[in-house]
Structure formats: C-alpha cells, structure tokens
C-alpha positions in Angstrom: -8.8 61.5 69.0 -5.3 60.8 70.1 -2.6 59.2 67.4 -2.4 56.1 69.8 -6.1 56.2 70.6 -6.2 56.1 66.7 -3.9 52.9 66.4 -5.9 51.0 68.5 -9.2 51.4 67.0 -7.3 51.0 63.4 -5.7 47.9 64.7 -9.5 46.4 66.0 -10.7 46.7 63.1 -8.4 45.1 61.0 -8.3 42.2 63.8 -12.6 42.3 63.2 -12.0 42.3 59.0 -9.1 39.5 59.5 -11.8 37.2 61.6 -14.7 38.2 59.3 -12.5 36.7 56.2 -11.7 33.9 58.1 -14.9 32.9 58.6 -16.7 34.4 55.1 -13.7 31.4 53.6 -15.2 28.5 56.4 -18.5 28.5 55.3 -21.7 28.4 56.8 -22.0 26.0 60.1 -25.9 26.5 61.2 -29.0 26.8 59.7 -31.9 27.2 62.1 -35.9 27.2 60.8 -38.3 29.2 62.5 -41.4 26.8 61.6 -42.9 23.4 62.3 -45.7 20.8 60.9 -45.5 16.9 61.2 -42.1 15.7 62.4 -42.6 13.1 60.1 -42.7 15.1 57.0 -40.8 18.2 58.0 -38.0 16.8 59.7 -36.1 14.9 56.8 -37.1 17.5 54.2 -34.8 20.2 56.3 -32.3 17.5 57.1 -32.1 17.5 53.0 -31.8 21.1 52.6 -29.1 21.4 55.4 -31.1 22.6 57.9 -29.9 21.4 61.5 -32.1 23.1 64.0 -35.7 23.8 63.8 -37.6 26.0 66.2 -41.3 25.6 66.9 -44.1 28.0 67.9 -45.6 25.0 70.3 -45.5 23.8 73.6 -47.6 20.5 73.4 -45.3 18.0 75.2 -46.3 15.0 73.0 -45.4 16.9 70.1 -42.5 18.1 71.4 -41.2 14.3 71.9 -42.2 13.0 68.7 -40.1 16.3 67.3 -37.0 15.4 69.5 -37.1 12.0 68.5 -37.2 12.3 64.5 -35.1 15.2 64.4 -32.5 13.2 66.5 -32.7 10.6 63.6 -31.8 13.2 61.0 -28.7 15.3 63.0 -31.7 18.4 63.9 -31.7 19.8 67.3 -34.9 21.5 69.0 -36.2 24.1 70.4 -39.4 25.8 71.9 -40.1 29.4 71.2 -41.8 31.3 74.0 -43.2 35.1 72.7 -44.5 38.3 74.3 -47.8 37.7 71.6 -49.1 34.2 73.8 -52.4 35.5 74.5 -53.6 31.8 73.8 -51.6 29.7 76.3 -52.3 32.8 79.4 -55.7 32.4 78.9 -55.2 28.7 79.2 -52.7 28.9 82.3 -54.2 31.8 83.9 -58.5 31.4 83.4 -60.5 34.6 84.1 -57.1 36.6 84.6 -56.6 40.0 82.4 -53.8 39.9 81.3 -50.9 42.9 81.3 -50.9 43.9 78.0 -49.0 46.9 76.5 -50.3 49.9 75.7 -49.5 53.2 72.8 -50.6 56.9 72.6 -53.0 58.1 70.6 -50.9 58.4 67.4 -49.8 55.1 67.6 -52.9 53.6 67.8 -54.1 55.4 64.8 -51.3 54.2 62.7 -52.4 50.7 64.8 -56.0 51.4 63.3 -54.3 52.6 59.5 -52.3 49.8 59.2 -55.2 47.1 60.1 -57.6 48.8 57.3 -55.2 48.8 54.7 -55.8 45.5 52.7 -53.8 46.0 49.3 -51.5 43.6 48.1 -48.4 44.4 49.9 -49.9 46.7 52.7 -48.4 49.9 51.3 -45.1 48.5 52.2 -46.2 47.7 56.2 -43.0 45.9 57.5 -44.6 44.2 60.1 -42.2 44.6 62.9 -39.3 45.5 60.7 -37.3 48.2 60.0 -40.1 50.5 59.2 -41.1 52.2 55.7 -43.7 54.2 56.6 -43.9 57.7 58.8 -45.3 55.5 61.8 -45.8 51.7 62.3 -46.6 49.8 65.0 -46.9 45.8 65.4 -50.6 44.7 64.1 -50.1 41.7 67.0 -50.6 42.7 70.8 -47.9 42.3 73.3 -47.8 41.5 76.6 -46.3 44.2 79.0 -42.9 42.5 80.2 -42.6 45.0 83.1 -45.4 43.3 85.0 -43.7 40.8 87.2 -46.4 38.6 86.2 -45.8 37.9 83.0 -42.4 36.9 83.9 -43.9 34.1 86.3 -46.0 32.9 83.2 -42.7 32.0 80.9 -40.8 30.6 83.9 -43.7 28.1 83.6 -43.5 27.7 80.3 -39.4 27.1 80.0 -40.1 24.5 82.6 -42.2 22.5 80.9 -40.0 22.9 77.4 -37.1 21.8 79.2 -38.4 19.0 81.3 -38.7 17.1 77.3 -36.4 14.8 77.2 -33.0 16.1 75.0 -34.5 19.2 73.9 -32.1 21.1 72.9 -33.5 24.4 74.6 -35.2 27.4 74.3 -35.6 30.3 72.0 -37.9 34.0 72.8 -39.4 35.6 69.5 -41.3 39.0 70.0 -39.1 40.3 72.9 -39.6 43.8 72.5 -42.4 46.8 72.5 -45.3 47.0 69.7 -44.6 50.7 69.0 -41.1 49.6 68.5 -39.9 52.2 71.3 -41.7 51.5 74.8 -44.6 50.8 76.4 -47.2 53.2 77.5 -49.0 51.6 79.9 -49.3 52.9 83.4 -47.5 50.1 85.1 -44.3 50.5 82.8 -44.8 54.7 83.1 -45.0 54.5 86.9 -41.7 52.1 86.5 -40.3 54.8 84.2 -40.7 57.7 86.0 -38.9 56.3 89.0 -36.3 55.2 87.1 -36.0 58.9 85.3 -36.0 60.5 88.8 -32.7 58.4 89.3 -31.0 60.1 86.4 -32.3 63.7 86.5 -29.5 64.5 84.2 -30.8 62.7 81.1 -33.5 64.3 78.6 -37.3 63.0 79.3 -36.8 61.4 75.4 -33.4 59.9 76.2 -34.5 58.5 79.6 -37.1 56.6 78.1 -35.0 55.1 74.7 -32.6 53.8 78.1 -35.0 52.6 80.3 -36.9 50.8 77.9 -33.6 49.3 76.4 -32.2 48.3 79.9 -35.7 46.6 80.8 -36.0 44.9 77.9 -32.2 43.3 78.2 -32.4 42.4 81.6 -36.0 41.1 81.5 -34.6 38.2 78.0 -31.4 37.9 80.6 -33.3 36.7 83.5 -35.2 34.2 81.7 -32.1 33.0 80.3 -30.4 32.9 83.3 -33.3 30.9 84.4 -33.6 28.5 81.7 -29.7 27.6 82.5 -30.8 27.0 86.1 -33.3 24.8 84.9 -31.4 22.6 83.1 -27.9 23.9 83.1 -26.8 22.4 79.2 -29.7 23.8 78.0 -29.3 26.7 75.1 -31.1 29.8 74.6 -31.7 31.0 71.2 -33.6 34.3 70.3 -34.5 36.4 67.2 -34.4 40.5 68.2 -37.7 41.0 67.1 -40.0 43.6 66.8 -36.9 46.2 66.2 -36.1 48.7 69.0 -35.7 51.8 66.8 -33.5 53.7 69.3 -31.2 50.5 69.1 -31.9 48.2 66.1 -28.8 46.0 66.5 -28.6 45.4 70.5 -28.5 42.1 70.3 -24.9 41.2 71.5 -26.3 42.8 75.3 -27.9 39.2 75.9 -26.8 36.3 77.7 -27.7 33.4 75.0 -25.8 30.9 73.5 -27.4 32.1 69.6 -28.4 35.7 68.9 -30.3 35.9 65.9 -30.6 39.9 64.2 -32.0 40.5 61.0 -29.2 40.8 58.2 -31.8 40.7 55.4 -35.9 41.0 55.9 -38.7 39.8 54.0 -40.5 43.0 52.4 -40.0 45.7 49.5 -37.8 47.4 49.9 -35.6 45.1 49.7 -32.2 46.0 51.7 -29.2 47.0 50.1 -26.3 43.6 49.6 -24.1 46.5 51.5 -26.5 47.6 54.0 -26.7 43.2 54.7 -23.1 43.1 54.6 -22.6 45.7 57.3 -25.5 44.8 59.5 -23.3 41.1 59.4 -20.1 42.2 60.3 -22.3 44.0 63.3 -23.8 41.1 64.1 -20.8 38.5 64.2 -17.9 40.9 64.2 -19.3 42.3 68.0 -21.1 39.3 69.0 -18.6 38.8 72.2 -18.7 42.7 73.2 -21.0 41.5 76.3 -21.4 37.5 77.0 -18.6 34.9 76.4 -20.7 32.1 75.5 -22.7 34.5 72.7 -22.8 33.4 69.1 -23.9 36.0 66.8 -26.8 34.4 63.7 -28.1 36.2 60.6 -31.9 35.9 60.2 -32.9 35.9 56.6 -36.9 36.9 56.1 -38.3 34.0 53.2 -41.8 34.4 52.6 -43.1 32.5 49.3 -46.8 34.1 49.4 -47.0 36.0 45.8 -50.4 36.2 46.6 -49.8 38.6 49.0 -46.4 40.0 48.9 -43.2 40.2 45.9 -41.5 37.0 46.6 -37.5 36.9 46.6 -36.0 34.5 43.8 -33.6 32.5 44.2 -30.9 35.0 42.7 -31.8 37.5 44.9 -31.7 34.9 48.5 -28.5 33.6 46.6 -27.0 37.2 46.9 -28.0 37.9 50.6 -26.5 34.7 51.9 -23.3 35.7 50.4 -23.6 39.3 51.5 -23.6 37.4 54.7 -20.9 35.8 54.1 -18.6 38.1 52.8 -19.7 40.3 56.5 -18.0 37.4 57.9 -21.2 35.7 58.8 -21.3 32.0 59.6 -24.8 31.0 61.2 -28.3 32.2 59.7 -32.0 31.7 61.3 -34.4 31.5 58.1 -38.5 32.3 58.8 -40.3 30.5 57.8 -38.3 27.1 57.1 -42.1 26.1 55.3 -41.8 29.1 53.3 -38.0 27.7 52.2 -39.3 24.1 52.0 -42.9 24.8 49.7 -40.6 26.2 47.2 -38.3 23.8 45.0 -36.0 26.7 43.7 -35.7 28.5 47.4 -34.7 25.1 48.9 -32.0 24.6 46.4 -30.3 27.9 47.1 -29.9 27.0 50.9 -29.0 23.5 50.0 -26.2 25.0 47.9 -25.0 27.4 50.5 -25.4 24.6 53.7 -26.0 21.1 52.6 -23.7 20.4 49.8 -20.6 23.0 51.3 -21.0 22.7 54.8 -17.4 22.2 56.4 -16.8 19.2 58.5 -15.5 19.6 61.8 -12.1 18.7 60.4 -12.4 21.8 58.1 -13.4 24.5 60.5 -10.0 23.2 63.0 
C-alpha cells in the first residue's frame, strides 16, 4: 500500500472513530419493537419504557388503524412487517396456488431434519437463523423462493394495503434472505444461477453463487422498497437482515431503506463478546452511508425472557450490550421481542434507563 494510499485510509478512520464518539456522547434516539398485542395495553407500556416505534407481524387493516391511532396518542410510529415465511396470507391471497418455496441439498435438509428432532432445553445451542454454532444449520421455518417473480407480485400487494392505512408510518421486511443461510437450491433460482455464472466465466462455481445470491437478494429488498416509496412517496422502509447470509453477515448498508437494522448482539448462548458487539456497531453505523443517502444504520438486540426454554440475559448483561453499542458509536437499536422486554420488570428498566429517562431532546442532538 502506498504512504498516501496509507494516509487516507488512516485519516477515514479517525473521521469514522471521531463520528462514532460523537454519537456514543448523544445518546440513544430510536428504539423500535419487533412485537404487537392490544394497542390498548401495549402501546403506553412501550411509550413508558421509551420505545417510539413498534413493528407488527400483521396486516389486518382494522388493527392496523386502531394501532396508528393509540400509538399516535403516545409519540409511537407504525409499521407492518412483510416476510419471506407468509405461507398463511399466500394461501389466503392466492387459493389452490403452490406456492415457490425454497429448496436445500441433501445435507441441509438433514441438519433441517436434526435440528427439528432435537428438543432439549436450549436445542444444543441451534441459533435459529443466527450466526450459527453448530457444523451446519439451516432455518427450521420455510421460505419462500424470492427469485420467482411471483412472489414479488404477492408483497407489492401486501405493501399496498399497509400503506393505504391512514399515517402509517411504513413498512419493514423480516426474513429477507435464504434458509440455508447461503442460496437457494431450487431449480428456478439454479436455472437463474447458471445463466448468471455463464456471464462471468471468470469467477469460481462457489464464488459465483455467494455473488449471485447476494446481488439477488439486494436488489429483490431494493425493488420493493423502491416500490413502497412509489406507493406512497413519505413512506419509510425499515428491515432487520435476517436469516444471516454467511458469505456476507453484515451487508446491510447495500439497501435502499430509510432504517437498516443488523444484529449487534443476538439472543442465544453463546453469548457474543461486548468487543465482538462493539465492532459489529461501528460496522453497522460507522458504514451505514457507503451505498444509499437516506440509510440510517440500527442495532438489533435479541431479548427473549423464556427460561423455560432458553438462559435468559439479565439485566447486567442487556445493560452491557447497549453500551457496547454505544461506545461502537451506535445511536438507534431494534429490540425482538418488545413483549419479551415488556413481560419482564427488570428488562424494561434497563431500556428505560438507556432511552426513556436519557433520551436527548432535539435541542441536544443540534
């Protein structure tokens, strides 16, 4: 590397470390819950922990309203989540119609097979859709195959009827990605694959298919945003990079939206370093612009009170990964599940602490 080649990459990153202070010192200025329930009952409890967006896992207009309208009461915007795993609402939109789903080798649906049997208490460390633990995993939940045009047809309808409710604040995609965290086998996305491969003889077989399912998987979560915005052009698009993409597990600044939500810290033993959290955060807001503009990088923090089933974080520990945030220069987090934060009197205190109570005013952040 050249000496000025060298000065400029030195002087980047300071710029990136002077920003990440700046903001680590502001504070906190988002907290978004992946969750839902009654508006009536879950809407001022998050407005008392600091909570001030909620995303739901439904698309039932009425509900949708009532949501809009008590969160609007309590300073909480809105959105609708639509997700590869909507088996439900394509049977309901397209009766009597198989639909494209994706598809793994042999291997992978043996660690598929595996990974369903296993029913001990904490599922031999299965990170469902995390960064995996074990030699193979794959996502229990089946995915529909993105690389049929169909399936983007199906959420265009959907967004349109999110975003024709009244002040919604948008939309938000959860499970954009493949369920052996890599590609999809199916003979629809091969066929796809190997004319895209014969296009680039240059590249490896294994190389050509870590791009192509990269590139299809950004530009198929940048053409529904793109459409969402044509929708309804002050609409926002929110997402959570979920399942990972092993090849690339922190891609997330490549998409269009207005919040890109990336793991910083997930739910399950083992639990990730406070360095490995700080470092995935200064990823995650330090390049957040490297693509789109408008982008706005967001830490998602995995909170799953179930001890029945799983170790559950205390609050020490959630304490420690919101500041390992922090100190990465992190100032927006997604939390799943906003019930699992809310059911638990000592988990809601922590985020009230770090959002509620020292939340800077606009005033403050100018």
């Amino acid at each position: 590397m050249s000496t000025t080649r060298q000065r400029c990459v030195a002087h980047f990153g300071a710029i990136l470390l002077t920003l990440a202070a700046a903001r680590a010192e502001s504070g906190f200025v988002q907290l978004t819950g992946w969750g839902g329930g009654k508006p009536e009952e879950i809407v001022p409890q998050a407005a008392e922990v600091g909570f001030n967006e909620i995303i739901v896992w439904n698309h039932d207009t009425n509900y949708l309203r009532r949501l809009v309208e008590v969160g609007g009461k309590h300073g909480i915007g809105v959105y609708s989540c639509v997700f590869l795993g909507d088996l439900k609402d394509w049977q309901k939109r397209r009766p009597g119609i198989a639909p494209p789903m994706q598809e793994m080798n042999k291997e992978e649906d043996a660690a598929l097979e595996r990974i369903e049997a296993d029913k001990t208490k904490g599922k031999s460390r299965y990170q469902y859709g995390g960064e995996p633990v074990q030699p193979i995993e794959v996502l229990t939940s089946p995915m529909l195959c993105f690389h049929a045009p169909e399936v983007m047809s199906f959420f265009e309808e959907q967004i349109r009827d999110i975003l024709a409710v009244p002040d919604i604040r948008g939309v938000a995609f959860d499970y954009f990605g493949y369920r052996n965290y890599r590609c999809c086998r199916c003979a629809r996305s091969m066929a796809a694959f190997e004319a895209w491969h014969r296009q680039r003889p240059t590249l490896s077989r294994e190389k050509a298919l870590e791009q192509f399912s990269l590139e299809t998987l950004v530009e198929f979560t940048n053409t529904l945003a793109r459409y969402a915005r044509s929708i309804r052009p002050g609409a926002k698009v929110q997402c959570h990079v979920y399942p990972v993409f092993l090849p690339e597990p922190l891609y997330g600044n490549r998409l269009d939206v207005d919040y890109c939500g990336q793991t910083a810290a997930w739910y399950f033993e083992p639990l990730w370093s406070l360095r490995k959290i700080c470092n995935y955060a200064r990823v995650i807001f330090g390049q957040e612009k490297k693509h789109f503009g408008r982008a706005e990088g967001v830490a998602l923090v995995g909170v799953y009170n179930r001890p029945e089933h799983y170790p559950v974080k205390g609050p020490e520990r959630l304490a420690q990964e919101l500041q390992a945030i922090l100190d990465g220069g992190g100032d927006r987090v997604q939390v799943c599940s906003l019930n699992d934060v809310l059911k638990d009197q000592p988990t809601r205190e922590v985020f009230k602490r770090f959002f509620k109570e020292h939340r800077p005013s606009r005033e403050e952040r100018r």
